[in-house]
C-alpha positions in Angstrom: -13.4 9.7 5.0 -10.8 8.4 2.0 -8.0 9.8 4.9 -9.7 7.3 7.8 -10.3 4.3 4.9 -6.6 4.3 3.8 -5.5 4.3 7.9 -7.9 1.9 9.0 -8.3 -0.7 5.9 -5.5 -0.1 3.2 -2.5 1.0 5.7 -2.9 -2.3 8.1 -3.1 -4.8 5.2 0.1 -3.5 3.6 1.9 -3.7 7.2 0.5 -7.3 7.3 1.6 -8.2 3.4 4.7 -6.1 3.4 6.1 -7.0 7.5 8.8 -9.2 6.7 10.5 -7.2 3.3 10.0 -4.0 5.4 12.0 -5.4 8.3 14.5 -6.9 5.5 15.3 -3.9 4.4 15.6 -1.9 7.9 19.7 -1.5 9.2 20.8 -3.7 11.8 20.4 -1.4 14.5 17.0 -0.8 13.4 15.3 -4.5 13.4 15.0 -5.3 16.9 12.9 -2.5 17.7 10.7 -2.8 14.5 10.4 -6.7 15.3 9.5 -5.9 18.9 6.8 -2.5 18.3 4.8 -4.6 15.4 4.9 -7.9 17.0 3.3 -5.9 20.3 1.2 -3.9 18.0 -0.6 -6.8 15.7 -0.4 -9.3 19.0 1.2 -11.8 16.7 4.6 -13.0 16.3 6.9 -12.3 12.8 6.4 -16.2 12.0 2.1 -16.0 12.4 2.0 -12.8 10.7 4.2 -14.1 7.9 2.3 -17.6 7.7 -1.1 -15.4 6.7 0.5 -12.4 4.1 -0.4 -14.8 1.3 -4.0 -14.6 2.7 -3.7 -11.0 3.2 -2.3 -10.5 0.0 -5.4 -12.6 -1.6 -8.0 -10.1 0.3 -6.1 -7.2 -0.3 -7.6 -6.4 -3.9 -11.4 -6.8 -2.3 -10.4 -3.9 0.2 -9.4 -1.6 -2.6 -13.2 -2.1 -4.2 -14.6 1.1 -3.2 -11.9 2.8 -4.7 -12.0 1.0 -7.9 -15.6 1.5 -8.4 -15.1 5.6 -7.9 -12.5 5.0 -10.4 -14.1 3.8 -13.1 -16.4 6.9 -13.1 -13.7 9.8 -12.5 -9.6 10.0 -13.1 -8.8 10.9 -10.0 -10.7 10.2 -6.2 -10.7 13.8 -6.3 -12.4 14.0 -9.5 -10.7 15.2 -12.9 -7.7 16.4 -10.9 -5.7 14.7 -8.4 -6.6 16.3 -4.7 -5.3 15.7 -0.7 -7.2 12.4 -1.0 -5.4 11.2 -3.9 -1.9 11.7 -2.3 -3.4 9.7 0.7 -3.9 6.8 -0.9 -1.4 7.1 -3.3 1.4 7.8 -0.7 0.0 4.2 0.9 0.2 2.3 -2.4 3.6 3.3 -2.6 4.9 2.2 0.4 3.7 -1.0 -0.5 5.5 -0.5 -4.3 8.7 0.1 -3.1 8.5 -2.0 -0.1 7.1 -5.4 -1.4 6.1 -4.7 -4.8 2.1 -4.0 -6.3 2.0 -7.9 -7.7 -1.3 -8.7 -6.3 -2.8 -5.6 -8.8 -3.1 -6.7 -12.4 -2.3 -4.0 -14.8 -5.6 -2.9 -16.2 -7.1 -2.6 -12.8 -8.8 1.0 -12.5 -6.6 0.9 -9.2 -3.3 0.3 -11.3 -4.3 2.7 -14.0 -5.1 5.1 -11.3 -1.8 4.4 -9.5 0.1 4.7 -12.4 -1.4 8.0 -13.5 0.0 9.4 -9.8 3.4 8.1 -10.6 3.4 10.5 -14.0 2.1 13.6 -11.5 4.6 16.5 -10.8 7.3 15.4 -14.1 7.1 11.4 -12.9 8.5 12.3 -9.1 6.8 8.8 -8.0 9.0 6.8 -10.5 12.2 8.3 -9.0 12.0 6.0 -6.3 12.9 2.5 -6.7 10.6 -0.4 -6.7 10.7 -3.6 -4.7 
């Protein structure tokens, strides 16, 4: 279930906030195709999709709710210890983190404070990579 929500709800919102700074940062060789497989997949060109990320980005803190209520009751989605679940969703909120940047959270979020407790996991392996 947590596996289908992050691919059907989390993962398409970040491709819709984070399009145009993931396609910034892709090589040369690389953009054309990128440009060409999203625009075909979202049915939408680079210039709507980048017209509504500030209206994504708005909505996306109302499609994290479910997981923000579980977390103000538990540590981790899998309970008092991170599990497969965790990594799911986490590994989704990084993309966006390194890609675009976690902005639209405000620090004391349970989603944040969640977040931030996977970036300490396994000696702080999450903070290795770089942030947008």
């Amino acid at each position: 279930m947590v596996e289908g929500y992050s691919q059907m709800i989390i993962h398409p919102a970040i491709m819709r906030i984070g399009l145009l700074d993931i396609h910034a940062i892709l090589d040369e060789g690389d953009k054309a195709y990128f440009r060409e497989s999203r625009e075909a997949r979202l049915g939408k060109s680079f210039d709507v999709i980048a017209a509504d990320s500030e209206a994504e980005k708005a909505a996306f803190g109302a499609k994290l709710e479910p997981l923000r209520h579980m977390l103000k009751f538990q540590p981790f989605i899998g309970g008092e210890t991170p599990l497969f679940a965790d990594y799911i969703v986490f590994g989704a909120l990084q993309w966006l983190r390194v890609c675009t940047g976690l902005a639209m959270l405000a620090a004391d979020d349970p989603v944040m404070v969640w977040f931030e407790r996977c970036l300490d996991l396994h000696e702080s392996r999450g903070r290795t990579v770089t942030a947008a």
